[in-house]
Each structure stands twice: as C-alpha cells, then as structure tokens.
Backbone as ProteinMPNN parsed JSONL, in Angstrom:
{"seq_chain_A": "XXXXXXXXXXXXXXXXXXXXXXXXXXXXXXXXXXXXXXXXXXXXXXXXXXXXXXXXXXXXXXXXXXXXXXXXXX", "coords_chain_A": {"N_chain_A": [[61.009, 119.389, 126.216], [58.203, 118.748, 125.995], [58.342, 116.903, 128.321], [58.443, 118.402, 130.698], [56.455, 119.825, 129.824], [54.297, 117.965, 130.46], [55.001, 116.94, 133.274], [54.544, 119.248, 134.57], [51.391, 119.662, 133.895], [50.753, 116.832, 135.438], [51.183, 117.784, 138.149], [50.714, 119.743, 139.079], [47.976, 119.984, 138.1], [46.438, 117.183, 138.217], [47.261, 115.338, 139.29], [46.234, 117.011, 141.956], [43.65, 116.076, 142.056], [40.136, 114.059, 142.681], [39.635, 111.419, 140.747], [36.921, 108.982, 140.226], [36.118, 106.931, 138.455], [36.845, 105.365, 135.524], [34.677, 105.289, 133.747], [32.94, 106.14, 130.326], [32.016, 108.827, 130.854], [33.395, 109.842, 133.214], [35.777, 110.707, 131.825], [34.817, 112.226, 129.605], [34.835, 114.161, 130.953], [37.163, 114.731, 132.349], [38.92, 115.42, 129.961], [37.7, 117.813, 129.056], [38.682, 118.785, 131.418], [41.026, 119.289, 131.474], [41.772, 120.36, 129.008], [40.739, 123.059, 129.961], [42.145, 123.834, 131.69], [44.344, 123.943, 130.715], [44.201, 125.638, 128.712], [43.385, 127.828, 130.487], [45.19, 128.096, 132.648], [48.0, 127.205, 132.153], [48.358, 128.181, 129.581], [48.338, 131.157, 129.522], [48.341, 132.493, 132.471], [50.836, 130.836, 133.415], [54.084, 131.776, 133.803], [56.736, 131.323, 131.395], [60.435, 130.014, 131.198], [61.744, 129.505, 129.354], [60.929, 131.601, 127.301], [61.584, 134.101, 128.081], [60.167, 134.454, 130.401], [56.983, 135.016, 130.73], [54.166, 134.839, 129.816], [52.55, 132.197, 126.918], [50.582, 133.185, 125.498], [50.827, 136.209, 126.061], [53.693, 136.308, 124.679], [53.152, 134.905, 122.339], [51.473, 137.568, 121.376], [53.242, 139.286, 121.919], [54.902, 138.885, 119.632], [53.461, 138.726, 117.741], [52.599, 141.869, 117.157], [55.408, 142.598, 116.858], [55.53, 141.595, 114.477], [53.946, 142.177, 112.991], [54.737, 145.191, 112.872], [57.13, 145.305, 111.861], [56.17, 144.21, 109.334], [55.408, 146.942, 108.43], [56.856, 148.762, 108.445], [58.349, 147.858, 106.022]], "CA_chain_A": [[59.982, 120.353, 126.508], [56.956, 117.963, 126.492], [58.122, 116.287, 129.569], [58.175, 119.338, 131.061], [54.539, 120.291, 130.287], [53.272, 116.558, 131.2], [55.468, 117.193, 134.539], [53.376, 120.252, 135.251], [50.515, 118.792, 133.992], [50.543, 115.988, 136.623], [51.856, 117.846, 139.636], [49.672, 121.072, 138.954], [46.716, 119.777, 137.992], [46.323, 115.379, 137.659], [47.437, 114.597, 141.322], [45.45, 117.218, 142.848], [42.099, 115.711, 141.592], [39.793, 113.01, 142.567], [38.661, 110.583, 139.79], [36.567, 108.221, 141.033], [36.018, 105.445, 137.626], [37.466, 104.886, 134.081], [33.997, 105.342, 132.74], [33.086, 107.662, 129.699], [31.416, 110.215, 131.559], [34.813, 110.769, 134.098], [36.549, 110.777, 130.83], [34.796, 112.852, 128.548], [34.84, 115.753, 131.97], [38.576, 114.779, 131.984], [39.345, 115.975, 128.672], [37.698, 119.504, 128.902], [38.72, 119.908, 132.841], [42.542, 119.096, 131.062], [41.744, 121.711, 128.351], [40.261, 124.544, 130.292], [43.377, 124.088, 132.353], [45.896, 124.328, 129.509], [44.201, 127.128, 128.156], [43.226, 128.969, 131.172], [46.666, 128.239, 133.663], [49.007, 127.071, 131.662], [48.819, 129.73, 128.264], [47.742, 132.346, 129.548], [48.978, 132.781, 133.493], [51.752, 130.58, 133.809], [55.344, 131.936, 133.227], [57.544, 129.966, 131.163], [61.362, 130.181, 131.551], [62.812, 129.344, 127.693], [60.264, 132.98, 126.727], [61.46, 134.943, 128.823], [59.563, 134.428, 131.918], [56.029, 135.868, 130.048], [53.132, 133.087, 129.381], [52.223, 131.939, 126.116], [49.795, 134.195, 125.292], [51.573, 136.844, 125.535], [54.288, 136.166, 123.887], [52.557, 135.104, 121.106], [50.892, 138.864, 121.419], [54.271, 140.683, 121.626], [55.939, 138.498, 118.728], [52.331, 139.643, 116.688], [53.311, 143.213, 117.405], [56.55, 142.789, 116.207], [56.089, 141.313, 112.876], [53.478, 143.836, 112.235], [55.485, 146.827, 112.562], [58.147, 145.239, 110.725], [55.58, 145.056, 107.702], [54.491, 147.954, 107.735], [58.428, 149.682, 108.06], [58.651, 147.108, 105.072]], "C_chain_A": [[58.65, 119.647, 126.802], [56.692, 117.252, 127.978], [58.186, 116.836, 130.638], [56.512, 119.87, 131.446], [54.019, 118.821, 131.193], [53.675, 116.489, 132.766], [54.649, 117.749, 135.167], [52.663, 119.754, 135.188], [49.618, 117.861, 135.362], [50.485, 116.611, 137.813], [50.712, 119.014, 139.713], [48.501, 120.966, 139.038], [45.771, 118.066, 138.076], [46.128, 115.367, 139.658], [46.066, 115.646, 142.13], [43.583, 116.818, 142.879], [41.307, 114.308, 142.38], [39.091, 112.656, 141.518], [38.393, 109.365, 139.794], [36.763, 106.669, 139.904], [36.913, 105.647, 136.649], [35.977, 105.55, 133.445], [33.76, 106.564, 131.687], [32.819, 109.058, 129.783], [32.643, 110.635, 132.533], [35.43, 110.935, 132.684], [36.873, 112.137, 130.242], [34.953, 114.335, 129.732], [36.535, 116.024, 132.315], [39.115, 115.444, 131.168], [38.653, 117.086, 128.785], [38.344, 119.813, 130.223], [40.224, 120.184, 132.051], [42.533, 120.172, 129.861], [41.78, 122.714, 128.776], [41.687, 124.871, 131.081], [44.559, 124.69, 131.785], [45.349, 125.866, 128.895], [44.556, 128.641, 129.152], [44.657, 129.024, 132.188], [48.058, 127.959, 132.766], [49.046, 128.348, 130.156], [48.616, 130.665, 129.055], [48.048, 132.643, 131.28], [50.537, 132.259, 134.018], [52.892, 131.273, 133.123], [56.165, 131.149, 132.57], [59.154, 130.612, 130.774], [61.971, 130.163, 130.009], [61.797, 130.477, 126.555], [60.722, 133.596, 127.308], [60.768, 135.39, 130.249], [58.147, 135.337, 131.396], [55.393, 134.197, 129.881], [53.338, 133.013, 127.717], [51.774, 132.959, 124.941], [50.684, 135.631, 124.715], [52.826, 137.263, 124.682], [53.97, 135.751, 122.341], [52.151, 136.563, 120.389], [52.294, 139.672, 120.677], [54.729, 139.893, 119.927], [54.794, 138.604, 116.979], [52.508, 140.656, 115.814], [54.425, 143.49, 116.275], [56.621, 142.632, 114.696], [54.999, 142.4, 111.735], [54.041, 144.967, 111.99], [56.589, 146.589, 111.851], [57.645, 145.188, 109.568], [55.388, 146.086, 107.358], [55.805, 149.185, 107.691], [58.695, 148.788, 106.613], [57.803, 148.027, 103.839]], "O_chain_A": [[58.027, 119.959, 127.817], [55.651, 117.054, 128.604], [58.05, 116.167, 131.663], [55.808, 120.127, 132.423], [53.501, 118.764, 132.309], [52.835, 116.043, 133.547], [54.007, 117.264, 136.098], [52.518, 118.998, 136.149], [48.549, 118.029, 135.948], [49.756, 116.093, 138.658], [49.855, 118.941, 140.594], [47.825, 121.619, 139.833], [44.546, 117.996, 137.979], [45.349, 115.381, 140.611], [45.128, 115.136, 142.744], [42.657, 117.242, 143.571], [42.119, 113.428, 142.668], [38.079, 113.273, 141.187], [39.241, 108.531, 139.478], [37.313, 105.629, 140.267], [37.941, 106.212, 137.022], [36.168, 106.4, 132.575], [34.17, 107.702, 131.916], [33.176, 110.046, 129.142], [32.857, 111.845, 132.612], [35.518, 112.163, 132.726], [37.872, 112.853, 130.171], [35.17, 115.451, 129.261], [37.066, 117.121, 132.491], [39.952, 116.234, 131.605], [39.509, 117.848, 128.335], [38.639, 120.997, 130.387], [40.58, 121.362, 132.031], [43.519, 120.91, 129.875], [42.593, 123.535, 128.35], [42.221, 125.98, 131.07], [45.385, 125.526, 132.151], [45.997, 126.896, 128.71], [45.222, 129.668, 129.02], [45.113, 130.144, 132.418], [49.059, 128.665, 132.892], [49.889, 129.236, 130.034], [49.797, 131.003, 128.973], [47.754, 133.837, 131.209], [51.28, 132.915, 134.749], [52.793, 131.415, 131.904], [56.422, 130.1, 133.161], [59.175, 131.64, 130.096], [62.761, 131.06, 129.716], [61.82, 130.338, 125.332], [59.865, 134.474, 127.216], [60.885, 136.419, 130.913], [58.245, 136.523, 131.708], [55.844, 133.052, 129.844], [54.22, 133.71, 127.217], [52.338, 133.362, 123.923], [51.039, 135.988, 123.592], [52.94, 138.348, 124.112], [54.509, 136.254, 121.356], [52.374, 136.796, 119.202], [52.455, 140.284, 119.621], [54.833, 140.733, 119.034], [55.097, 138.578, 115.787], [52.578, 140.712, 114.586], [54.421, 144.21, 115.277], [57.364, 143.198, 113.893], [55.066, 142.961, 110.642], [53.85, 145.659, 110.99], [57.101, 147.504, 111.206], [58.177, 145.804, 108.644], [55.188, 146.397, 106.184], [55.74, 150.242, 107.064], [59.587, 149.38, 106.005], [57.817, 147.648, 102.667]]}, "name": "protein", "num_of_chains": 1, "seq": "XXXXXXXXXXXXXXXXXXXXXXXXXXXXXXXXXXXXXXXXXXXXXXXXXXXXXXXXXXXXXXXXXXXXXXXXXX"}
C-alpha cells in the first residue's frame, strides 16, 4: 500500500513540478506543497480502490456514522 501512495505521489504530483535547488527554502515549500496535496487531493478527492472507490475522508465519515449508531442501539 505505501508504494502505491509514493507511486501516486510521484506521478501526480513530484514529476509535474519544477524544483530548481536543494536549498532550505525549496525544501521547507516542499514539505507543505507535499502536505496540502495529501490532504487536499489525495484524502479528500481521490478515490481509492481497497474502500470502496470513496476517498479517505469519507470513509472515515461513513465508518464514524456507523459506530455511532451502533452505540447508541447499544
């Protein structure tokens, strides 16, 4: 499953970029552009195939849902 995300990762979002140095300023804009990405395309729009074809997000949401109403029939 990881080599999966780092697959996407690369192909989705890595390759299509230019980054011009190494230094800590491309870095430290590296590491949030590579966050905002995971949060914002990958949880939360992308589909993923071993959920049901549903993002992250939501599935997290419905499987919320679920364990609530099973407490509260509990």
């Amino acid at each position: 499953m990881a080599e999966s995300f780092f697959a996407t990762l690369k192909t989705e979002f890595y390759y299509r970029r230019v980054w011009p140095t190494r230094d800590r300023a491309t870095r430290d804009r590296a590491t949030r552009e590579v966050g905002a990405w995971i949060e914002d395309r990958y949880n939360r729009r992308r589909r993923h195939s071993s959920i049901g074809q549903i993002s992250p997000v939501d599935f997290e949401l419905q499987y919320s849902l679920e364990t609530a109403e099973v407490q509260l029939a509990a």
